[in-house]
DODO-491558 format. One record per residue (C-alpha): residue number from 1; x, y, z. Coordinates in nm, 2 decimals. Layout:
<nodes>
+-----+--------+--------+--------+
: pos :     xx :     yy :     zz :
+-----+--------+--------+--------+
: NUM :      X :      Y :      Z :
...
+-----+--------+--------+--------+
</nodes>
This chain:
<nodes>
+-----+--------+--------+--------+
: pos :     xx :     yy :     zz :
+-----+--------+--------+--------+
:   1 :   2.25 :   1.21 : -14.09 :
:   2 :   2.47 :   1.50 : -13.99 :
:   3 :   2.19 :   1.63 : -13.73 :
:   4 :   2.15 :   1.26 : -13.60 :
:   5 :   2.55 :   1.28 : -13.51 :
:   6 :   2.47 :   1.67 : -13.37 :
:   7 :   2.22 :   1.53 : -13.18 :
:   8 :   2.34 :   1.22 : -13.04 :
:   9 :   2.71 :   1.39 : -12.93 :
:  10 :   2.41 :   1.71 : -12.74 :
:  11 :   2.25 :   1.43 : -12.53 :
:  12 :   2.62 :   1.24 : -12.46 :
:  13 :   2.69 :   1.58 : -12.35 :
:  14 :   2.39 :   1.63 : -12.12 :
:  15 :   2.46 :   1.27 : -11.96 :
:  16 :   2.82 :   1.32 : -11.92 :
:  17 :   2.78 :   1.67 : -11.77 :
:  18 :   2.50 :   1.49 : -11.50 :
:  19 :   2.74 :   1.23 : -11.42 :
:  20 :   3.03 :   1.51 : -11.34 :
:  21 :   2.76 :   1.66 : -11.12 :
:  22 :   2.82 :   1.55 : -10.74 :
:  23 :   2.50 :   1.33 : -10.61 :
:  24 :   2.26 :   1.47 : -10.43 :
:  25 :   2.23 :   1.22 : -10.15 :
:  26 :   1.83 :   1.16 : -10.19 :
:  27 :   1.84 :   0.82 : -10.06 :
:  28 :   2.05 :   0.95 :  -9.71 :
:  29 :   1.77 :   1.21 :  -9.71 :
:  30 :   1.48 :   0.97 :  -9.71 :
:  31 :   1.65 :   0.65 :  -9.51 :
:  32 :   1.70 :   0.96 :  -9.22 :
:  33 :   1.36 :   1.13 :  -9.25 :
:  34 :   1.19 :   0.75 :  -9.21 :
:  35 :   1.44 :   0.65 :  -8.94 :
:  36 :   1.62 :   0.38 :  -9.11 :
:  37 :   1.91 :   0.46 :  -8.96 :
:  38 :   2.06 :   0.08 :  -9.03 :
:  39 :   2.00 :   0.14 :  -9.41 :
:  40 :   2.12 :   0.51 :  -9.36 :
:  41 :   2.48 :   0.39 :  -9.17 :
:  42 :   2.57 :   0.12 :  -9.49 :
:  43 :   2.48 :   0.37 :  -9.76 :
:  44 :   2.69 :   0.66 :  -9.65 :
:  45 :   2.97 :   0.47 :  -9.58 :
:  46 :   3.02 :   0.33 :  -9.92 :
:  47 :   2.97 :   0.69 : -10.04 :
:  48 :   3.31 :   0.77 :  -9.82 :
:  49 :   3.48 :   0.45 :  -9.95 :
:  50 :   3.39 :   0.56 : -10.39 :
:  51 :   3.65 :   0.77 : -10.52 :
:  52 :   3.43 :   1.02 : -10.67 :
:  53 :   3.22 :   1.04 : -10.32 :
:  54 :   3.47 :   1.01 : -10.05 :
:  55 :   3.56 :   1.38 : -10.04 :
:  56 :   3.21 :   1.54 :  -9.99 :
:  57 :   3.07 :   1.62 :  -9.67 :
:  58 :   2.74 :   1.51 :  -9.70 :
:  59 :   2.82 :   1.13 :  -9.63 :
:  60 :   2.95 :   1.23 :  -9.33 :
:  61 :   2.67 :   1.47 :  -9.26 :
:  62 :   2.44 :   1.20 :  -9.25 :
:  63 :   2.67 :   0.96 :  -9.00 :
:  64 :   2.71 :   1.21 :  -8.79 :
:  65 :   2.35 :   1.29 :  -8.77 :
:  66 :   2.22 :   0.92 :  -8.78 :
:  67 :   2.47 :   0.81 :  -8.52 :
:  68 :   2.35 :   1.11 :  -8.28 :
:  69 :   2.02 :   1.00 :  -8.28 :
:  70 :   2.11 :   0.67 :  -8.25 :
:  71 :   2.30 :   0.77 :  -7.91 :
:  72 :   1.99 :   0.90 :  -7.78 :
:  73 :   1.77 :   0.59 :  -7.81 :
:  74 :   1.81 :   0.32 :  -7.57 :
:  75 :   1.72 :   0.02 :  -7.86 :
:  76 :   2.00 :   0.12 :  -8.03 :
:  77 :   2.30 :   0.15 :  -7.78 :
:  78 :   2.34 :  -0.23 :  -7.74 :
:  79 :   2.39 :  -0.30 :  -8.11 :
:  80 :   2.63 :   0.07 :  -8.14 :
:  81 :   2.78 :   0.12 :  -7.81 :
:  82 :   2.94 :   0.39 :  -8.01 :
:  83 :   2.71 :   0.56 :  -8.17 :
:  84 :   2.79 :   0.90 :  -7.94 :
:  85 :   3.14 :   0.93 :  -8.00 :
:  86 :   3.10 :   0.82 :  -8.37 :
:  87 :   2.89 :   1.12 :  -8.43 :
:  88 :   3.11 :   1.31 :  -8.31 :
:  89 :   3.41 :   1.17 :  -8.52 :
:  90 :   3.19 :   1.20 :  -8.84 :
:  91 :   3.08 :   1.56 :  -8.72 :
:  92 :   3.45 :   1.63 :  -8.74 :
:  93 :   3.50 :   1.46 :  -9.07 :
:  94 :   3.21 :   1.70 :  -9.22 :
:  95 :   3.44 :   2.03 :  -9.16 :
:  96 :   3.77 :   1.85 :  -9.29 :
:  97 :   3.52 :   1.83 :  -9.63 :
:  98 :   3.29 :   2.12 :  -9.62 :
:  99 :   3.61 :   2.35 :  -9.75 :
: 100 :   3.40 :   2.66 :  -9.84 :
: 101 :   3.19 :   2.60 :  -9.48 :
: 102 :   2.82 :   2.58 :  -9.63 :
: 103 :   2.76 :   2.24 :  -9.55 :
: 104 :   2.81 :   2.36 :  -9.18 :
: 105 :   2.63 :   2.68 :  -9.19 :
: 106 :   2.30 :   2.47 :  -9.36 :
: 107 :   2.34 :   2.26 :  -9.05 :
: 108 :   2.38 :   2.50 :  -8.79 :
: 109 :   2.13 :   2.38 :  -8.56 :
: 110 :   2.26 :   2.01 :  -8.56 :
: 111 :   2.60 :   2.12 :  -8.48 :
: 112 :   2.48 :   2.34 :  -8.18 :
: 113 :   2.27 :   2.02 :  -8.03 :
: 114 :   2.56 :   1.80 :  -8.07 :
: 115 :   2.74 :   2.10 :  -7.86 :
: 116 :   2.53 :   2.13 :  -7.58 :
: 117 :   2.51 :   1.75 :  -7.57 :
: 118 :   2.90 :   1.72 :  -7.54 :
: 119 :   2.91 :   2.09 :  -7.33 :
: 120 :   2.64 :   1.87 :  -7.08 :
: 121 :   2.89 :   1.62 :  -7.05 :
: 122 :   3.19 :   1.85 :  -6.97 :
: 123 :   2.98 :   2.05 :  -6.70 :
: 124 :   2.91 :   1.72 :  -6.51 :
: 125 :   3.24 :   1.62 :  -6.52 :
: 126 :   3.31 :   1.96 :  -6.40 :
: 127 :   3.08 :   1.94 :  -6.12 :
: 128 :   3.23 :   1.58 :  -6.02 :
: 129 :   3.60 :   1.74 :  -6.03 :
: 130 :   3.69 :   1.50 :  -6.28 :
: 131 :   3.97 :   1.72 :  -6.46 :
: 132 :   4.17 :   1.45 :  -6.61 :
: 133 :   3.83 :   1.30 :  -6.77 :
: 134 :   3.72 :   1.66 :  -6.87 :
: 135 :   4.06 :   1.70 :  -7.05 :
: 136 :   3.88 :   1.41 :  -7.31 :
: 137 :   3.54 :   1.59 :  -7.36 :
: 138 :   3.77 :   1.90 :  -7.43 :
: 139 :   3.90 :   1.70 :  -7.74 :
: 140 :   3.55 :   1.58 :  -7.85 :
: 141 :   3.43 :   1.89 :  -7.87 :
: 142 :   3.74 :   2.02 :  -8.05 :
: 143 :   3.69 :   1.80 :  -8.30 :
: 144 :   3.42 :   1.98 :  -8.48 :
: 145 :   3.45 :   2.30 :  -8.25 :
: 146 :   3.79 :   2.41 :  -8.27 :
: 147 :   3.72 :   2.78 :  -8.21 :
: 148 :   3.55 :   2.75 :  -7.90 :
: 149 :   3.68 :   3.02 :  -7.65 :
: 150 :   3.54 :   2.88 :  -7.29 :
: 151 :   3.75 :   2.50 :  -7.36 :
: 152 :   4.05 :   2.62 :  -7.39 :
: 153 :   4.02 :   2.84 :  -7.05 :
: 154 :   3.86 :   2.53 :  -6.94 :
: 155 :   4.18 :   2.30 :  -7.09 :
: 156 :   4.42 :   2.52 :  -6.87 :
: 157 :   4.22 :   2.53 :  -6.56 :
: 158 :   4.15 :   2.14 :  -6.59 :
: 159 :   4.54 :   2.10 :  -6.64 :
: 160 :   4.68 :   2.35 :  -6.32 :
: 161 :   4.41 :   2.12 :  -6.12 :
: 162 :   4.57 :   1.82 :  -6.19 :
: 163 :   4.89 :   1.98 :  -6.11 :
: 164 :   5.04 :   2.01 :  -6.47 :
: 165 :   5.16 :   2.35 :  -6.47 :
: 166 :   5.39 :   2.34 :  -6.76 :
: 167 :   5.06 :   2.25 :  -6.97 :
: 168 :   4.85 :   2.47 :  -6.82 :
: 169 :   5.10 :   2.72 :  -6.91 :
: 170 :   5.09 :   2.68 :  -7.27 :
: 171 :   4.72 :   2.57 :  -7.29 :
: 172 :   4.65 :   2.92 :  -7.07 :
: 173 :   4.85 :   3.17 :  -7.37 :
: 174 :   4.64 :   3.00 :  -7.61 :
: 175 :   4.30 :   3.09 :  -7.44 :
: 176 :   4.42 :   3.41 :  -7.39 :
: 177 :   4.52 :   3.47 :  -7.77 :
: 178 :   4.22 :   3.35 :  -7.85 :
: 179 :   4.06 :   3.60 :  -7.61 :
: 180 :   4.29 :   3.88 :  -7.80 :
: 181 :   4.14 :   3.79 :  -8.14 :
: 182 :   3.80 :   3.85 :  -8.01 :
: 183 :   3.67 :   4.10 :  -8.26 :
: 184 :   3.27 :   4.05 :  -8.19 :
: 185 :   3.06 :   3.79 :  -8.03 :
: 186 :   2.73 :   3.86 :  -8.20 :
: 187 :   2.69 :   3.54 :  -8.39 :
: 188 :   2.75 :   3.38 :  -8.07 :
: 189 :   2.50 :   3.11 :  -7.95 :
: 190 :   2.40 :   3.05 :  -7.60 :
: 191 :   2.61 :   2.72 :  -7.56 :
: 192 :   2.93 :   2.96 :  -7.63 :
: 193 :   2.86 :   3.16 :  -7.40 :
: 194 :   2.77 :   2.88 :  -7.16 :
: 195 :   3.08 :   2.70 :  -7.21 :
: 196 :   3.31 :   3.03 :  -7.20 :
: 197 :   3.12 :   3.11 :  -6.85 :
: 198 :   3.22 :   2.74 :  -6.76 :
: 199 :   3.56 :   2.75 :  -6.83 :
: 200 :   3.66 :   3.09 :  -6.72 :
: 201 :   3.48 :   2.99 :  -6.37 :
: 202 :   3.77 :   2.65 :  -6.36 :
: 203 :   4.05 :   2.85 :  -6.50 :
: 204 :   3.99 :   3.10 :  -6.21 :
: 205 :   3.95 :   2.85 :  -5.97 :
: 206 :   4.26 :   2.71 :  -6.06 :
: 207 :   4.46 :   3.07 :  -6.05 :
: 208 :   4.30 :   3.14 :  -5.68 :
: 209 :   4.32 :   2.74 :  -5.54 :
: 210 :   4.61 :   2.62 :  -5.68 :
: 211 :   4.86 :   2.90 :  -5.82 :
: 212 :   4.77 :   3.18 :  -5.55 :
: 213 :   4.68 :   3.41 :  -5.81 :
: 214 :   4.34 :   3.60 :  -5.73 :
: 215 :   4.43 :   3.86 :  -5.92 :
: 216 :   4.51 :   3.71 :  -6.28 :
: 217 :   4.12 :   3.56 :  -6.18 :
: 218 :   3.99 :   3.91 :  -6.14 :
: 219 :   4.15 :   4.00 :  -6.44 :
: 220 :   4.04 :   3.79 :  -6.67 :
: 221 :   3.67 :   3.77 :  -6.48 :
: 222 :   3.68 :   4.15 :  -6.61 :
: 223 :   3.79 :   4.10 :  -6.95 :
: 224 :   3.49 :   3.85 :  -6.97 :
: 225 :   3.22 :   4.01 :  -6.80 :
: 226 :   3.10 :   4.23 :  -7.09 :
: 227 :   2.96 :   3.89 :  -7.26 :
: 228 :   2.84 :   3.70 :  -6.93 :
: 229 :   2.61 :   3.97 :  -6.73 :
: 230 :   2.29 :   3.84 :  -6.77 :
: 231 :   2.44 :   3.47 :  -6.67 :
: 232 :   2.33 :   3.47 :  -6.34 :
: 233 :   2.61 :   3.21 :  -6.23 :
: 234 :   2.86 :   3.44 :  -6.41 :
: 235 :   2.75 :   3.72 :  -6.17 :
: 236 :   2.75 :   3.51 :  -5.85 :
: 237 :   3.07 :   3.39 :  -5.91 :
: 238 :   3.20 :   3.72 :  -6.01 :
: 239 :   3.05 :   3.95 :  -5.70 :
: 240 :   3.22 :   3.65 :  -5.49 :
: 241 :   3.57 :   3.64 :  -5.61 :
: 242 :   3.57 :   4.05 :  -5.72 :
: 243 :   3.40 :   4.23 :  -5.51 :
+-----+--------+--------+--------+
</nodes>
């Protein structure tokens, strides 16, 4: 009788210790894999709405990614207009949860395609001279890119073009703090480097255009050029205004 007690208050143990255990979010891996993205969208949202569920990052993993591919397939856009800028709200949501950053790092690759997808908009925007609308892209992408060097040269160009100087002045000494604290750029990825090319290139348009400055442009187009010369664009635009 004794071992039966042993024995039943072991396996009360066992279940009790699998129920602390976190989920491991088979059914958002399979509804994903098959494409059910309809199925996917209702089951990881009432993991963010359960108490014991609504702080993990996986949830919002699966939004983000379901709701990117979503965005890229025309069936889908009439039912979720949305579906672009909600992947990019969940993507954000994943690095408020992912506290020790592994949940990021083991999605690497998604998070650099939803960057080049957002960096695509920004350079058309660029290319139209559509500052004030390139000011919003700037805070989609710094929703789950933060860090990112190029926006916030970008930011303060964007800003002196539409003739806000007294934002451009405080977004330009953050860029170039951020410069400052530039220990190493060799876990960049190409899309960094793309997007600090395509900020810096604004941000001294702005300095030579608008504020008369050509030689804060050549400065900073020589702090810079270390990283950017084998961009091709980089070097046009640096032989132009430098030499």
């Amino acid at each position: 009788m004794k071992k039966l007690a042993l024995l039943l208050l072991f396996v009360a143990g066992l279940v009790m210790k699998a129920n602390a255990q976190p989920p491991g979010y088979d059914d958002l891996v399979i509804f994903y894999a098959d494409g059910d993205y309809e199925r996917l969208l209702k089951t990881a949202e009432k993991y963010t709405l359960k108490d014991d569920t609504k702080n993990d990052a996986l949830p919002y993993l699966y939004l983000a990614k379901c709701n990117f591919e979503m965005s890229k397939d025309q069936k889908w856009l009439e039912q979720y207009p949305k579906a672009y800028n909600d992947a990019i709200r969940f993507a954000g949501n994943v690095l408020k949860k992912d506290k020790d950053g592994t949940v990021y790092q083991e999605n690497i690759q998604f998070f650099t395609d939803l960057k080049v997808a957002v960096v695509e908009d920004i350079k058309n925007l660029v290319e139209e001279e559509a500052f004030a609308k390139v000011m919003g892209s700037i805070a989609k992408l710094h929703r789950f890119a933060k860090d990112d060097l190029g926006s916030y040269f970008l930011k303060a160009g964007a800003q002196y073009m539409e003739k806000d100087k007294s934002g451009g002045k405080l977004s330009q000494k953050e860029a170039w703090d951020m410069l400052e604290s530039v220990q190493s750029v060799e876990d960049w990825r190409p899309i960094d480097f793309e997007m600090l090319r395509v900020g810096v290139i604004v941000y001294c348009d702005a300095q030579i255009n608008e504020l008369r400055q050509p030689d804060a442009a050549k400065n900073l187009l020589g702090r810079v050029k270390q990283w950017l010369e084998k961009d091709p664009i980089f070097m046009a635009y640096y032989d132009k205004v430098v030499n």
